[in-house]
C-alpha positions in Angstrom: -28.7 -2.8 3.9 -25.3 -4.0 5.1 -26.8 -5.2 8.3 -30.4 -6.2 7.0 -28.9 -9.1 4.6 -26.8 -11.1 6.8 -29.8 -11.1 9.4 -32.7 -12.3 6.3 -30.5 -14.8 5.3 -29.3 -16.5 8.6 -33.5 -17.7 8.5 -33.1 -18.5 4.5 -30.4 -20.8 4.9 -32.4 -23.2 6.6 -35.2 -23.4 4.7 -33.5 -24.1 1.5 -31.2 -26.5 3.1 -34.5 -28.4 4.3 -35.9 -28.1 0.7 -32.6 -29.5 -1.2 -32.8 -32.4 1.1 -36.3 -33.6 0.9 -36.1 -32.5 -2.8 -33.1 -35.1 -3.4 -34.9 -37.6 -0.2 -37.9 -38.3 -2.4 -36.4 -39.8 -5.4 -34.1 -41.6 -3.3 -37.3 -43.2 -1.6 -37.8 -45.3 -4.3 -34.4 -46.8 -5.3 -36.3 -50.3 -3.6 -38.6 -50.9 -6.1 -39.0 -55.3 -7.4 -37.1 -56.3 -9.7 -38.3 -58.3 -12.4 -37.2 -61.9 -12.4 -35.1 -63.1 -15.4 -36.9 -67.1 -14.6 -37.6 -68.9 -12.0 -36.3 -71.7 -9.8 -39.4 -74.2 -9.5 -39.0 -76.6 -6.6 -40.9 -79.6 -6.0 -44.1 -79.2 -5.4 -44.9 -76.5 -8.2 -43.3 -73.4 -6.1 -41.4 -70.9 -7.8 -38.8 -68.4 -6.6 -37.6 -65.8 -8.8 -34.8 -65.4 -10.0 -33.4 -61.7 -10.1 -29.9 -61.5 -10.0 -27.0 -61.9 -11.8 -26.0 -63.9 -9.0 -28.3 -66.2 -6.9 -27.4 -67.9 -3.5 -29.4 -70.8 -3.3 -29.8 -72.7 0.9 -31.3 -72.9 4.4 -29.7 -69.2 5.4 -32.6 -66.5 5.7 -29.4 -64.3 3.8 -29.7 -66.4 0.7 -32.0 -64.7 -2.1 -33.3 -68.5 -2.6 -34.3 -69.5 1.0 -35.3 -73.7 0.5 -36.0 -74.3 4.2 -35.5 -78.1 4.5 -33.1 -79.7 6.6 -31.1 -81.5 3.9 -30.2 -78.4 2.3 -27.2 -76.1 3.7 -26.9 -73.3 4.6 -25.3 -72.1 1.2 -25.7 -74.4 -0.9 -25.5 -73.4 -4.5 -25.3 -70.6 -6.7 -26.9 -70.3 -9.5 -26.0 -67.2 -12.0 -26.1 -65.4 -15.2 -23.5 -64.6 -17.5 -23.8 -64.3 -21.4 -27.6 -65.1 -21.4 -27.1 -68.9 -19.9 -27.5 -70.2 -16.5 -24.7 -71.6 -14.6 -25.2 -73.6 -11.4 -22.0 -74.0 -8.8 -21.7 -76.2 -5.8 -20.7 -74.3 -2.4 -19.3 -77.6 -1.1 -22.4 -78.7 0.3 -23.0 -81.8 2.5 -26.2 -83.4 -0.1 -24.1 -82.1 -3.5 -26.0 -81.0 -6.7 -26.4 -83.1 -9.4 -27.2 -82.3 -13.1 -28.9 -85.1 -14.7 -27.7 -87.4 -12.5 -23.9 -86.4 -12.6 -22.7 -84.4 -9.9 -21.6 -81.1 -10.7 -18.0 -79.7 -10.6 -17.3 -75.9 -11.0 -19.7 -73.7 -12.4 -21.8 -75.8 -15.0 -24.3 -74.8 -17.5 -28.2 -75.7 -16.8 -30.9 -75.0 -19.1 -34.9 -75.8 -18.2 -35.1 -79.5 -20.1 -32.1 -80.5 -17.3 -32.7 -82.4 -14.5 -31.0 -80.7 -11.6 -31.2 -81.8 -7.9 -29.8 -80.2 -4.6 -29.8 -82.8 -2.0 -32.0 -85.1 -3.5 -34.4 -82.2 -4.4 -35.6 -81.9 -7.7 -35.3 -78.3 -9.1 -36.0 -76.8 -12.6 -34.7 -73.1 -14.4 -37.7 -71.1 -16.3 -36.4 -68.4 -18.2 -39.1 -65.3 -18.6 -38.9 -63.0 -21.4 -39.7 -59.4 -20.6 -38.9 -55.9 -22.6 -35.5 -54.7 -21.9 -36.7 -51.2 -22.7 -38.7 -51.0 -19.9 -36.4 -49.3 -18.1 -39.3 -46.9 -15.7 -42.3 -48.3 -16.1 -42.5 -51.2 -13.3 -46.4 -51.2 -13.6 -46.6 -55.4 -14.7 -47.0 -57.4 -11.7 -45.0 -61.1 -11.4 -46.5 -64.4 -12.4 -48.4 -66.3 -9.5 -46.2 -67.5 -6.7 -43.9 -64.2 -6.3 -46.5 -61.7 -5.5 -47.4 -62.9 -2.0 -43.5 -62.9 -0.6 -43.6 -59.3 -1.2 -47.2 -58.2 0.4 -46.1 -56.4 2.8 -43.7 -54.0 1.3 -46.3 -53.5 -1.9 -47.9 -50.2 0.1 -44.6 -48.6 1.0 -43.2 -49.2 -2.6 -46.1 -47.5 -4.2 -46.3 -44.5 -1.7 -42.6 -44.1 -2.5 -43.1 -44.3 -5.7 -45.8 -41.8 -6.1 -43.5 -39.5 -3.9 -40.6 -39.5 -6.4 -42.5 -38.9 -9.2 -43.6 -35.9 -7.5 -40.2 -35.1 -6.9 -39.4 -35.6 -10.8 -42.2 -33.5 -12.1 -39.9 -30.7 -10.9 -36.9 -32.0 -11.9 -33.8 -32.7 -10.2 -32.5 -29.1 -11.9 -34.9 -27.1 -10.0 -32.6 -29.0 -6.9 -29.0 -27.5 -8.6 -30.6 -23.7 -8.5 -31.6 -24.3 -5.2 -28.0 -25.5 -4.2 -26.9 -22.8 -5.9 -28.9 -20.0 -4.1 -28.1 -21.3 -0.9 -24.0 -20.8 -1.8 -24.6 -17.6 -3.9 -26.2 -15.9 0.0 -23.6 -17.9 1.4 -21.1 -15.8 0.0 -22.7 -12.7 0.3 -23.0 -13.4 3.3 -19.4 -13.5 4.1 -18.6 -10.4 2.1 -21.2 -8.1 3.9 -20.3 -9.7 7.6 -16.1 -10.0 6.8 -15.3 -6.8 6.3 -11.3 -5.5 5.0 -10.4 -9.6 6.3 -12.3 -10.9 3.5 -10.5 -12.4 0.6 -11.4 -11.7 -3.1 -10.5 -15.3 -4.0 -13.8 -17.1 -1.7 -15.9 -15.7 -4.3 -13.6 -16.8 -7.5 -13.9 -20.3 -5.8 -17.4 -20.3 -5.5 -18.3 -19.1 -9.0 -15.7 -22.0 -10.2 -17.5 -24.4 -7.9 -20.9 -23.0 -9.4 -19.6 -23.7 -12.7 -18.6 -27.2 -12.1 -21.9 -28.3 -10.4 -23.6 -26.9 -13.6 -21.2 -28.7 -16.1 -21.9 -31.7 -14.2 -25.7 -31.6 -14.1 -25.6 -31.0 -18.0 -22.8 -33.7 -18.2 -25.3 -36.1 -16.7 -28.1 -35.0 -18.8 -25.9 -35.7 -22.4 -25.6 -39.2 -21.0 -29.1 -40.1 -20.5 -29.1 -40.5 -16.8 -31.9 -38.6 -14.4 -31.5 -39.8 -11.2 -28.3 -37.8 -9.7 -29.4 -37.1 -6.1 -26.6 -38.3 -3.8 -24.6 -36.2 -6.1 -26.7 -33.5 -5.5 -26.6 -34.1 -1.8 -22.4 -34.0 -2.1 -22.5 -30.9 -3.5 -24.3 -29.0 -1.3 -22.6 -30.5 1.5 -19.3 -30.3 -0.4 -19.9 -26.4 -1.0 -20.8 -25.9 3.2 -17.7 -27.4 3.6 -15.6 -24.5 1.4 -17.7 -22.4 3.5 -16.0 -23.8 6.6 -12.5 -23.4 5.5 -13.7 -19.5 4.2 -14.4 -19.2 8.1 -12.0 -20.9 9.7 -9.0 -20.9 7.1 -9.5 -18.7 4.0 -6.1 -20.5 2.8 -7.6 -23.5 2.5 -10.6 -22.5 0.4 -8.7 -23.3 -3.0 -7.2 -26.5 -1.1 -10.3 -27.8 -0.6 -12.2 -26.8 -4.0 -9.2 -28.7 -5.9 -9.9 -31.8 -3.5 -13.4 -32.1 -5.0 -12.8 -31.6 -8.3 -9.9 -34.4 -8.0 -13.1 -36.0 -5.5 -15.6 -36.0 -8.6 -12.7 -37.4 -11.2 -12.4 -40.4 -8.3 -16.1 -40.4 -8.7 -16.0 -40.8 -12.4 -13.1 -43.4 -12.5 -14.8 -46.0 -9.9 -17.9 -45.6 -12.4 -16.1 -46.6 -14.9 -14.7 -49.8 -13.1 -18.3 -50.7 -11.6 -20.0 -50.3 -14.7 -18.9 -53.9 -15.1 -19.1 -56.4 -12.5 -16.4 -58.7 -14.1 -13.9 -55.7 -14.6 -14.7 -55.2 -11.2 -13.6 -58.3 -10.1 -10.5 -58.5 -11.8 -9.9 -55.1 -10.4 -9.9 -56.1 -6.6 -6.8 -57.3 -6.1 -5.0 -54.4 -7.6 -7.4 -51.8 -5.3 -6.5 -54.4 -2.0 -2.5 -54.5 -2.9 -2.7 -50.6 -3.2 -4.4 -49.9 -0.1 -1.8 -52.2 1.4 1.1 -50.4 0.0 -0.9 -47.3 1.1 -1.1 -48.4 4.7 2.6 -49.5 4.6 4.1 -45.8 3.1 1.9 -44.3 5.8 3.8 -46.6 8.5 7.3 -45.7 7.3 6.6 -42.5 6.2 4.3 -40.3 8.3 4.9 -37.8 11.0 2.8 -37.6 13.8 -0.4 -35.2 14.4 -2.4 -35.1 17.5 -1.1 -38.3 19.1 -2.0 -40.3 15.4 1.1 -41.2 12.9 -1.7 -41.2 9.5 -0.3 -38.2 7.6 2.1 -38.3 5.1 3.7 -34.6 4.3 4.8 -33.9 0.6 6.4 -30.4 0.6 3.4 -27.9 1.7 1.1 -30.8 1.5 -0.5 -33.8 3.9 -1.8 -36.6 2.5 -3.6 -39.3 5.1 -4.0 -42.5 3.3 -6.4 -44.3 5.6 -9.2 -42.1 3.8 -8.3 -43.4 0.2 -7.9 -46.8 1.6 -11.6 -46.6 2.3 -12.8 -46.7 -0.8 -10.6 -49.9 -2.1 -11.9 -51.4 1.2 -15.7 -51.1 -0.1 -14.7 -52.3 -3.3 -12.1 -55.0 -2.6 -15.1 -56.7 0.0 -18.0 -56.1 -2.3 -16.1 -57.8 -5.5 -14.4 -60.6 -3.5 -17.9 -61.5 -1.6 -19.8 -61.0 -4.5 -20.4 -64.0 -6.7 -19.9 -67.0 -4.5 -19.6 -66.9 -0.5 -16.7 -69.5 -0.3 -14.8 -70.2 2.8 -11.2 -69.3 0.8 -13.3 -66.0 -0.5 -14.0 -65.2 2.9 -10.8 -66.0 4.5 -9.0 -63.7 1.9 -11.4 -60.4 3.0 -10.6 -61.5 6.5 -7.2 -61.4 6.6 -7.4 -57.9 4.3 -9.5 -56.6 6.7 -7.3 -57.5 9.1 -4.5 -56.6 7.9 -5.8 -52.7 7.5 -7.2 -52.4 11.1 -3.9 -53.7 12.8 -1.9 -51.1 10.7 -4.3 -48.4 11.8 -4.3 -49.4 15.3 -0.7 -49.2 15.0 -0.7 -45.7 13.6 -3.4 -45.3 16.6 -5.7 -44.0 14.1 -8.2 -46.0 16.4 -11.5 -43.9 15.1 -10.7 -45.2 11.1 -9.9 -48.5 13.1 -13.6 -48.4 14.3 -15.1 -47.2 10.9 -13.6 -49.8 9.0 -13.9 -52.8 11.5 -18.0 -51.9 11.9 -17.8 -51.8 7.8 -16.2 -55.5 7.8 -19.1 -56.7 10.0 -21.8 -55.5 7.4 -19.9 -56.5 4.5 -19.3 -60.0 5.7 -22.8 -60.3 7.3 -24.8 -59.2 4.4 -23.3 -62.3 2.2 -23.1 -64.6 4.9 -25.5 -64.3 7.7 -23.4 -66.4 9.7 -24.4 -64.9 13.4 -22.4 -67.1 15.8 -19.3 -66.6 13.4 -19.7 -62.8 13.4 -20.7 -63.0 17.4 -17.0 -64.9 17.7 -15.0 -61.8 15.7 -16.7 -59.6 17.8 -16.1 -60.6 20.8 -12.3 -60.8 20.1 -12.3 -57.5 18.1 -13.6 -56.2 21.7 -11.1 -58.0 23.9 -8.1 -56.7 21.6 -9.8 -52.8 22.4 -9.7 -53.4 25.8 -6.3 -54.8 25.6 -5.5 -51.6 23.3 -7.1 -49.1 25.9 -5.7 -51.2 29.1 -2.0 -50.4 27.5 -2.0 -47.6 25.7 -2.1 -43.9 28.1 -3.3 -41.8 24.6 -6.1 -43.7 24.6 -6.9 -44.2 27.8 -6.5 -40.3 28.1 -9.9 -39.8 26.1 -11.5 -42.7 27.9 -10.6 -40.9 31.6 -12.3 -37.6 30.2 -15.4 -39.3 28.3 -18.8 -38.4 29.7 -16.8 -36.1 32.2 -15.8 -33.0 29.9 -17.1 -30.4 32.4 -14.7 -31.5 34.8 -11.9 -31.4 32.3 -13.2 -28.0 30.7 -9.8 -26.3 30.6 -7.9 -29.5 29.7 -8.7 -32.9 27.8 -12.3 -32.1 27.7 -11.5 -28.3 26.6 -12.5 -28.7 23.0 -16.1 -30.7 23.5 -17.2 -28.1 26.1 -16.6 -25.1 23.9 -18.5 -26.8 21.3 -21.9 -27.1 23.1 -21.6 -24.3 24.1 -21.0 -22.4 21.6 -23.5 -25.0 19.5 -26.4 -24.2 21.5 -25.8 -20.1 21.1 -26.5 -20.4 17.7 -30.0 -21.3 18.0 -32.0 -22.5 15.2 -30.9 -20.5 12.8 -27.3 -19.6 13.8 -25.1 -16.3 13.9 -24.0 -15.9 11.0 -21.6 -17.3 8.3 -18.0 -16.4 9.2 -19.2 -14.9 12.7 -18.9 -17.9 15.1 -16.3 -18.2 17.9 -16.0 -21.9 18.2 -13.8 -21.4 14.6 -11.0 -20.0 17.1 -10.9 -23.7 18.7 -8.2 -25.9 17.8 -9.8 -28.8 15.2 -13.2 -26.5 14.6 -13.1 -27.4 11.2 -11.8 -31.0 11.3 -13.3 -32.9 14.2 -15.8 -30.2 15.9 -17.0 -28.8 12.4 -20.6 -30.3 13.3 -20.5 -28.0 16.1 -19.3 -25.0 14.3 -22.1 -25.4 11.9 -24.6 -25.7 14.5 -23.3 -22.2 15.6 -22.9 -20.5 12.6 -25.3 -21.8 10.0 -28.1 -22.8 13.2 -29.3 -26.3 14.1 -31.1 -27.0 11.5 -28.8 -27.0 8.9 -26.2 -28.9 10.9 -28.9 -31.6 11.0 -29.9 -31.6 7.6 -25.9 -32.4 7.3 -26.2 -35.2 10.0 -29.0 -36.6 7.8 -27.4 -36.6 4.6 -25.3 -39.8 5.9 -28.6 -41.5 7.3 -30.2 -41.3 3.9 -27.5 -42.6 2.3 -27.5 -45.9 4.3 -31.4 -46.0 3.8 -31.3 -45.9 0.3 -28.8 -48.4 0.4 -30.3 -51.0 2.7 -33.7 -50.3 0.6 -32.1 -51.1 -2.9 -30.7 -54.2 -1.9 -33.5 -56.1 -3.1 -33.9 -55.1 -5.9 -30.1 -55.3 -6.9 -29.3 -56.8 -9.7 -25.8 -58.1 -8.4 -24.6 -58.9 -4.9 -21.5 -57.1 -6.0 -23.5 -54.0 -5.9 -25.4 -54.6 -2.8 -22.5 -54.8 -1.0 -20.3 -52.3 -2.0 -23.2 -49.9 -1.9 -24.2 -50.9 1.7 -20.3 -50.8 3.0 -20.3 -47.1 2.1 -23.2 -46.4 3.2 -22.6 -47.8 6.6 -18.8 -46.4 6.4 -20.5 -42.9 5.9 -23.1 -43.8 8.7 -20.5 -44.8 11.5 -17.9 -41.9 10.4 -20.7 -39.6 10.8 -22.1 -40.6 14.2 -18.1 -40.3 15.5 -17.9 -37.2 14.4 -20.9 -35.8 15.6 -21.5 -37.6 18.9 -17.8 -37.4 19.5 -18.0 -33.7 20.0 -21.0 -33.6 22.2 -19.2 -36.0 25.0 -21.8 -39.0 23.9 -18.9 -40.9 22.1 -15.3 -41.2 22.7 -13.8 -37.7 20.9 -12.2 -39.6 18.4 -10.9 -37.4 15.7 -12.5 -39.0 12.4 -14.3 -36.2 10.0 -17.4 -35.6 8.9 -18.1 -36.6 5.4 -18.0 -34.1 2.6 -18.1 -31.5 5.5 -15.0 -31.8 7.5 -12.2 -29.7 6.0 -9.5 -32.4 4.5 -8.7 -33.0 0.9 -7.8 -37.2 1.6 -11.4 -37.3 3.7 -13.2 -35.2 0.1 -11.7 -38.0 -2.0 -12.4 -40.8 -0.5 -16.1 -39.4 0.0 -16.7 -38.7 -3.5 -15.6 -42.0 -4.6 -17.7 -44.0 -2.2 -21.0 -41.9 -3.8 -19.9 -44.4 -6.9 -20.1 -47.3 -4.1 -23.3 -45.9 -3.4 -24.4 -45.2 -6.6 -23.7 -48.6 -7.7 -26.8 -50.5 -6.6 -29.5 -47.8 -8.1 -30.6 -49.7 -11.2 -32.7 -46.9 -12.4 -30.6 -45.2 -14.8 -29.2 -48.2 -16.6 -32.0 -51.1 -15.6 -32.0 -54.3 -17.3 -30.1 -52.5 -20.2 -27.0 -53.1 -18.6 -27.4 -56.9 -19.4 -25.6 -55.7 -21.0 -22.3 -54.3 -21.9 -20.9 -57.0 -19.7 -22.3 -59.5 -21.8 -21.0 -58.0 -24.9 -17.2 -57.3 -23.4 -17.4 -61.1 -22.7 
């Protein structure tokens, strides 16, 4: 019996990982459905754009949710938004102005439909639309004449999405929890039939804890009304094959780790609370950007250096790395500063933040975080502007000043020399990516084993190389159901966006998405020789308690732009605390 249950289970494991996935993949399918507009801009000429957003950039720029193609409008050239149940229009220092019955307009001014409003010369009109606020679900009304059209082409994917996560809901995303939950519960007896005298009592306290808190959770979320919990779901079960790691690799760390997700999930509830409300959100930034600075700053006077890298600060027994946390204000300080209106002083101020974090992690020559978050800027900044040639020009220096970095600097250069040439290097710079495929590709499909792997004897197996070890002991295709987690992240992200009701959210959702998305391909390409080995974790997965906070909190980034469980309702409590 002892022997017959480890060797059923090694082909259970990926079947249920395969099911939790597409389980949680199907709701998240439709996260893109329209939004309804709250009016409509008419143009001259009788055509209307909806209006959908709490914010609306209004110009030439195929970024702006109002495109006006016309050569005497710019490329941003007004806002127009919604706050307290008026309309506000703002000038974005265009060249042709707005006007407002014939008076040009300074700051952010009020317009309602009887006002004569003109951008450039061109005559434009606000039409409110009333609509049930209730309707929260049901998305089954179509849009007045003119809106329809634009969105053609997406109308067969959005319905074949939707019909897919109601399938998904019929079951109900608890039916997901017990299947989590089955996958840990053979995890761990798993380990205790295949560990032997070596196996700690305390791996199985920490699961039934861990257990416990998923379920408290998932009735949590019920209490407060909201149904749609699936990147949760997807951070649990790859938060619990992470305490699986650390039972393999370190059985020390096990509690370590559990306590960084449960401080992970009170992150997760805190940057709820602050994105709950846009303006509180705003008013927020400066305090998250000033922290991550002072972050950045302790770790430069502070830390002791780990494997060529000064990013870890060591408080008794402890390590803290602080570019992780400084990940999440990152998301949040771009997304609220970018937010509202795309000014060139708004900009400027993200640029030299962004700046600002990258040189201090190039200095710590954390240079794989220095990637991450410089590939995160370029999103961030494009998704509000969609200013190519500008975003061409920081590229190109960004890659002149690695060059200059890699030219000068023999750590770096050290990987470089042994990139795409580990073989030749097996026994020395390239030691730690050849044991990994090989010791990848022995465990199959389905894997050896929990606990029974030899690539957990390597040096970083559970840090940098951990996609590796869980391609050997939990089998292929459960390391790529972890690979994929990240990838459906950013998809759900990117698909949302339109149907945002806040720019705010949009770009805070798709910064963490795309943070997640790059961190993950690091990681996992790093440690098969097709990147650069560059020592940056994989989320939720890696073993690291900075790397599970910062992870948890960006699922609130994430989490942000899904209307669903809070609709047009949320019209909302920042109207009221205004």
């Amino acid at each position: 019996m002892e022997e017959v249950v480890p060797y059923v289970t090694r082909f259970v494991f990926p079947l249920l990982a395969v099911i939790v996935f597409f389980r949680c993949l199907l709701p998240l399918m439709s996260g893109g459905r329209r939004t309804k507009p709250w009016a409509y801009l008419v143009v001259a000429g009788g055509d209307r754009r909806p209006l959908t957003h709490w914010e609306n950039s209004i110009g030439r720029s195929p970024s702006c949710d109002v495109v006006i193609n016309m050569p005497s409008i710019s490329r941003i050239h007004a806002v127009i938004s919604r706050r307290n149940n008026r309309w506000y229009i703002s000038d974005m220092d265009s060249m042709g102005g707005v006007t407002i019955n014939d008076e040009a307009a300074r700051g952010a001014c009020i317009i309602t439909r009887y006002d004569k409003v003109k951008l450039s010369g061109l005559p434009v009109s606000i039409i409110p639309v009333a609509y049930d606020d209730d309707d929260d679900d049901d998305d089954d009304g179509e849009y007045e004449d003119g809106f329809d059209d634009k969105f053609e082409k997406r109308r067969l994917f959005e319905r074949i999405a939707e019909s897919a996560a109601r399938t998904a809901e019929r079951f109900g995303n608890g039916t997901t929890l017990l299947f989590i939950i089955l996958f840990q519960l053979l995890g761990v007896l798993n380990l205790i039939l295949t560990a032997g005298a070596g196996f700690s009592l305390k791996i199985p306290f920490v699961f039934l804890l861990y257990i416990l808190l998923e379920f408290f959770y998932f009735v949590g979320t019920r209490f407060s009304g909201r149904k749609y919990i699936e990147p949760e779901l997807l951070a649990f079960f790859l938060s619990g094959i992470s305490l699986f790691v650390c039972a393999s690799v370190n059985q020390d760390a096990v509690v370590k780790q559990f306590a960084a997700v449960v401080l992970g999930m009170v992150l997760l509830l805190v940057m709820q609370f602050f994105l709950k409300n846009p303006e509180r959100a705003r008013t927020a930034r400066y305090v998250f950007a000033v922290g991550a600075l002072l972050l950045l700053a302790a770790n430069l006077l502070l830390a002791t250096a780990q494997n060529g890298a000064l990013n870890w600060i060591r408080i008794g027994s402890l390590s803290v790395q602080p570019s992780e946390l400084v990940k999440v204000a990152f998301v949040f300080a771009g997304g609220a500063t970018l937010d509202r209106l795309l000014s060139s002083r708004n900009f400027m101020k993200f640029m030299a933040f962004s700046g600002a974090c990258i040189l201090a992690l190039v200095v710590m020559r954390d240079f794989g975080t220095a990637v991450i978050f410089f590939v995160t800027f370029v999103v961030i900044t494009f998704m509000r502007s969609g200013d190519v040639k500008k975003l061409s020009l920081i590229i190109g220096m960004a890659v002149a000043g690695a060059a200059i970095v890699v030219s000068f600097l023999p750590y770096i250069t050290a990987r470089f020399s042994a990139w795409r040439h580990v073989w030749e290097f097996s026994d020395t710079t390239g030691y730690q990516q050849v044991r990994t495929m090989v010791y990848a590709a022995g465990g199959g499909l389905f894997g050896v084993g929990p606990g029974s792997g030899d690539l957990r004897y390597v040096a970083a197996a559970d840090t940098d190389l951990v996609f590796g070890l869980i391609a050997e002991e939990w089998g292929l295709i459960v390391a790529l159901v972890c690979a994929l987690v990240p990838l459906a992240l950013a998809v759900f992200a990117f698909m949302s966006v339109k149907s945002s009701r806040s720019a705010f959210y949009a770009i805070a959702s798709c910064g963490a998405a795309t943070l997640f998305l790059v961190q993950a391909s690091l990681n996992i390409f790093g440690s098969f020789d097709i990147l650069p080995l560059t020592g940056v974790t994989l989320p939720f997965v890696s073993n690291g308690g900075s790397s599970m906070l910062s992870c948890w909190g960006l699922i609130a980034c994430i989490k942000s732009i899904d209307e669903r469980h809070r609709a047009q309702s949320l019209e909302y409590e920042y109207e009221i605390d205004e």
